[in-house]
SEDRENDO-417226 format. One record per residue: x, y, z of N, C-alpha, C, O in turn; residue number from 1; residue in one letter. Coordinates in steps of 0.2 Angstrom, whole numbers, plus 5000, padded with zeros to 4 digits. Example, Ala and Ser with C-alpha at 12.3 -4.5 7.8 and 13.67 -1.06 7.14 Angstrom:
2
> n.x, n.y, n.z, ca.x, ca.y, ca.z, c.x, c.y, c.z, o.x, o.y, o.z, n, res
> 5066, 4972, 5039, 5062, 4978, 5039, 5066, 4984, 5039, 5071, 4983, 5042, 1, A
> 5064, 4989, 5035, 5068, 4995, 5036, 5064, 5000, 5039, 5067, 5006, 5040, 2, S
***
This chain:
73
> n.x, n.y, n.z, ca.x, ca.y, ca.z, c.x, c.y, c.z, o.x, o.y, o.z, n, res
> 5004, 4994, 5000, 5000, 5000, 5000, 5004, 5006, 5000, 5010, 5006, 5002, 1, X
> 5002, 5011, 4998, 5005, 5019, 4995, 5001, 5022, 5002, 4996, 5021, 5004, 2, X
> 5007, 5026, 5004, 5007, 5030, 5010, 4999, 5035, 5009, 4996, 5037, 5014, 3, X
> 4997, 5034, 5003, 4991, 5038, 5004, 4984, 5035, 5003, 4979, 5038, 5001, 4, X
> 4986, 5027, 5006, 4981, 5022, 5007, 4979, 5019, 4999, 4976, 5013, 5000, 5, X
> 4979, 5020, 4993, 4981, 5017, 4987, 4985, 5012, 4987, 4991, 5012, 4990, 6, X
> 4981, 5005, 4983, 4986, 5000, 4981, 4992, 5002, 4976, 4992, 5007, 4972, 7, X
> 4996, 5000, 4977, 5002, 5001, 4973, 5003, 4995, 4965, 5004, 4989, 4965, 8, X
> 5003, 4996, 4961, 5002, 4993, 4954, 5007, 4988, 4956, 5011, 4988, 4960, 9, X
> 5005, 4983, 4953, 5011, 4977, 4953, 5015, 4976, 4949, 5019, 4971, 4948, 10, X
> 5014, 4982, 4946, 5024, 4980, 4940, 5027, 4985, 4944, 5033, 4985, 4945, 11, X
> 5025, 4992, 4948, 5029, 4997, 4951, 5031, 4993, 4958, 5036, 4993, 4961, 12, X
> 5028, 4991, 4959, 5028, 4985, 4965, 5036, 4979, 4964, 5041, 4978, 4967, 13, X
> 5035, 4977, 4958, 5041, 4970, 4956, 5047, 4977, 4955, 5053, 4975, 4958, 14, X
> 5046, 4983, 4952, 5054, 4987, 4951, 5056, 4990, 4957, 5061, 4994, 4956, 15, X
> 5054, 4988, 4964, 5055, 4991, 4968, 5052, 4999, 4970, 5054, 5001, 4975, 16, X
> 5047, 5001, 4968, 5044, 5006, 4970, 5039, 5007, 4974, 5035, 5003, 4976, 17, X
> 5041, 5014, 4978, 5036, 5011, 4984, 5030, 5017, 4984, 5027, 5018, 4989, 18, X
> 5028, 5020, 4977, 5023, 5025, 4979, 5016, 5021, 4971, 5017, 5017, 4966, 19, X
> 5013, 5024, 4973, 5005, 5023, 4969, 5007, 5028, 4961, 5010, 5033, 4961, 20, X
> 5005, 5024, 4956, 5006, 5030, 4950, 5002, 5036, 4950, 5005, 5040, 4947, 21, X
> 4999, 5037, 4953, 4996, 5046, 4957, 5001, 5049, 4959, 5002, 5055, 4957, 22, X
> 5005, 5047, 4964, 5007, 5049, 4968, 5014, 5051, 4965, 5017, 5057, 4966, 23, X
> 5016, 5047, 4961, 5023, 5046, 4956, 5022, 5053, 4953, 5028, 5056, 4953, 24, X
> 5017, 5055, 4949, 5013, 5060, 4944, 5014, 5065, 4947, 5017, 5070, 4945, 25, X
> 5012, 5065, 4954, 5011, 5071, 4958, 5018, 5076, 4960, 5019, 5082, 4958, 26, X
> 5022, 5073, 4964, 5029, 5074, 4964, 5033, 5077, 4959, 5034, 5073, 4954, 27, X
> 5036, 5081, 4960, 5044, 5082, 4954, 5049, 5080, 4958, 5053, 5084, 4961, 28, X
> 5049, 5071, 4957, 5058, 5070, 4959, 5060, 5071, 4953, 5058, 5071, 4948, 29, X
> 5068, 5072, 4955, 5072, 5070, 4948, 5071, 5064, 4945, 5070, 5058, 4948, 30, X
> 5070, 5064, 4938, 5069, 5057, 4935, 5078, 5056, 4936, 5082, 5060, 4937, 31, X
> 5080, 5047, 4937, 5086, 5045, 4932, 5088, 5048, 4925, 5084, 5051, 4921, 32, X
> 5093, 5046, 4925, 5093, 5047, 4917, 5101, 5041, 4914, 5105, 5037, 4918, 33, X
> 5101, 5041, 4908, 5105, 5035, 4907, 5110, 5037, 4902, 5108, 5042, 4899, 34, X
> 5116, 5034, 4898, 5118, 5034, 4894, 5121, 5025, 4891, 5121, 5020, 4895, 35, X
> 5122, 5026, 4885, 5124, 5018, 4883, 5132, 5020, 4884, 5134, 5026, 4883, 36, X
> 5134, 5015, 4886, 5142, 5015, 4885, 5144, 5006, 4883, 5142, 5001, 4885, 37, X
> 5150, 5009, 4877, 5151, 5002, 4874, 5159, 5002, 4874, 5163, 5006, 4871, 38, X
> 5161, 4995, 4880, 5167, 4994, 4880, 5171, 4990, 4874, 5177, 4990, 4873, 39, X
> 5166, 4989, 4871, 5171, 4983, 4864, 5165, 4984, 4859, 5159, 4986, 4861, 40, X
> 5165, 4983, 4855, 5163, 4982, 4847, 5156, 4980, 4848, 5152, 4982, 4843, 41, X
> 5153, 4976, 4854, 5146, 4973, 4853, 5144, 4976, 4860, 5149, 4979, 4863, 42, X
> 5137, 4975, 4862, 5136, 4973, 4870, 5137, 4978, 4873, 5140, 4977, 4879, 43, X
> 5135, 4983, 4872, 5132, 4991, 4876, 5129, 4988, 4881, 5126, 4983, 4882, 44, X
> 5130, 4995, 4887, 5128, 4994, 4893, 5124, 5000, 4894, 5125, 5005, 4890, 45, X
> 5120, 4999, 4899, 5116, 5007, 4901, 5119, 5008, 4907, 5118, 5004, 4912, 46, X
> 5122, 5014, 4908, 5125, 5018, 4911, 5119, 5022, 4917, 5118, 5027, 4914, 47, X
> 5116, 5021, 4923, 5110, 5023, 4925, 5113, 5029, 4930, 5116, 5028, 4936, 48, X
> 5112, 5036, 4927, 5114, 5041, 4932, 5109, 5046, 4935, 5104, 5045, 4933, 49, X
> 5110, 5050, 4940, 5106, 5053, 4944, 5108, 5061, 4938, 5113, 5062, 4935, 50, X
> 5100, 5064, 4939, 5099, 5070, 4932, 5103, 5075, 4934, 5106, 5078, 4930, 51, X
> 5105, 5076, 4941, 5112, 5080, 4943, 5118, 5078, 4939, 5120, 5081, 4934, 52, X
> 5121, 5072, 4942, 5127, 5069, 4938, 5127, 5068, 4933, 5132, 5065, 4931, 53, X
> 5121, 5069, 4927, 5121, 5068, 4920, 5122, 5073, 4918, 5126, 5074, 4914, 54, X
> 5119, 5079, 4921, 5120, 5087, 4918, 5128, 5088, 4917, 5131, 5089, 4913, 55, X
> 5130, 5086, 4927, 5137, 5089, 4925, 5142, 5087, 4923, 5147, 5091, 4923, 56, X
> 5141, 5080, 4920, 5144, 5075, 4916, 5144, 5076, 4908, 5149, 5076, 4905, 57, X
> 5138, 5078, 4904, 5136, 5078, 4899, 5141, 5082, 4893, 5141, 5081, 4887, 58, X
> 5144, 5084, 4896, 5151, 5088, 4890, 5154, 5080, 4888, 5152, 5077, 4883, 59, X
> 5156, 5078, 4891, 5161, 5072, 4891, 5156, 5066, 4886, 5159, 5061, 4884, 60, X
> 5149, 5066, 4886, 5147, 5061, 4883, 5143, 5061, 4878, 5139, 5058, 4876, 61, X
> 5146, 5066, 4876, 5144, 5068, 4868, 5149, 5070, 4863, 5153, 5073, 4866, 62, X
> 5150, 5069, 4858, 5156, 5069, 4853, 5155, 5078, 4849, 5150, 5081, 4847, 63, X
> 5159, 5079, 4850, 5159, 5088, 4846, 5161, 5088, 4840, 5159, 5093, 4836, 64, X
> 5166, 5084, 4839, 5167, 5085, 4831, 5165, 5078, 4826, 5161, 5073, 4827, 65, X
> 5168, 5079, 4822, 5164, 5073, 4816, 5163, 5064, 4818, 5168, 5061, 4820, 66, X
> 5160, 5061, 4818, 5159, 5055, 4819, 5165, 5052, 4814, 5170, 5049, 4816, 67, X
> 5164, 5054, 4810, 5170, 5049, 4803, 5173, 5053, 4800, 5171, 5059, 4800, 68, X
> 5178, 5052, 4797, 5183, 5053, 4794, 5181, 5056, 4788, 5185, 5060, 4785, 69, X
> 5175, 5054, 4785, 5175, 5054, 4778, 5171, 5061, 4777, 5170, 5062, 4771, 70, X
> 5167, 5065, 4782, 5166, 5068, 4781, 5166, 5077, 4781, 5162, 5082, 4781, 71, X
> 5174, 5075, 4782, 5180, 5079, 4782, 5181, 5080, 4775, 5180, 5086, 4774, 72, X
> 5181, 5077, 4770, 5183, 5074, 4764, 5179, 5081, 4759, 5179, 5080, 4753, 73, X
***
């Protein structure tokens, strides 16, 4: 049960959540936010960060200049 006597859904219930989808709606917590990061050629991982440390991370995880070479060309 959700502190505001509300059943809690049972898939937010399985992800670990402890409030009612109202309740969730109602609130501005910070959402997560996430990036892929890829150690080798295949098999990306998601990177799960707090919207803080993604902002002040965010330079570093985005490419500034050309993806390829060829478009220098």
């Amino acid at each position: 049960m959700c502190s505001c006597g509300n059943p809690i859904e049972w898939g937010r219930y399985e992800m670990g959540l402890t409030k009612c989808l109202k309740c969730a709606n109602r609130i501005n917590e910070p959402k997560k936010m996430g990036r892929m990061v890829y150690y080798h050629k295949t098999g990306g991982e998601i990177e799960v960060l707090s919207a803080e440390s993604y902002h002040e991370n965010k330079k570093y995880f985005h490419r500034k200049t050309n993806r390829s070479i060829l478009k220098q060309v």
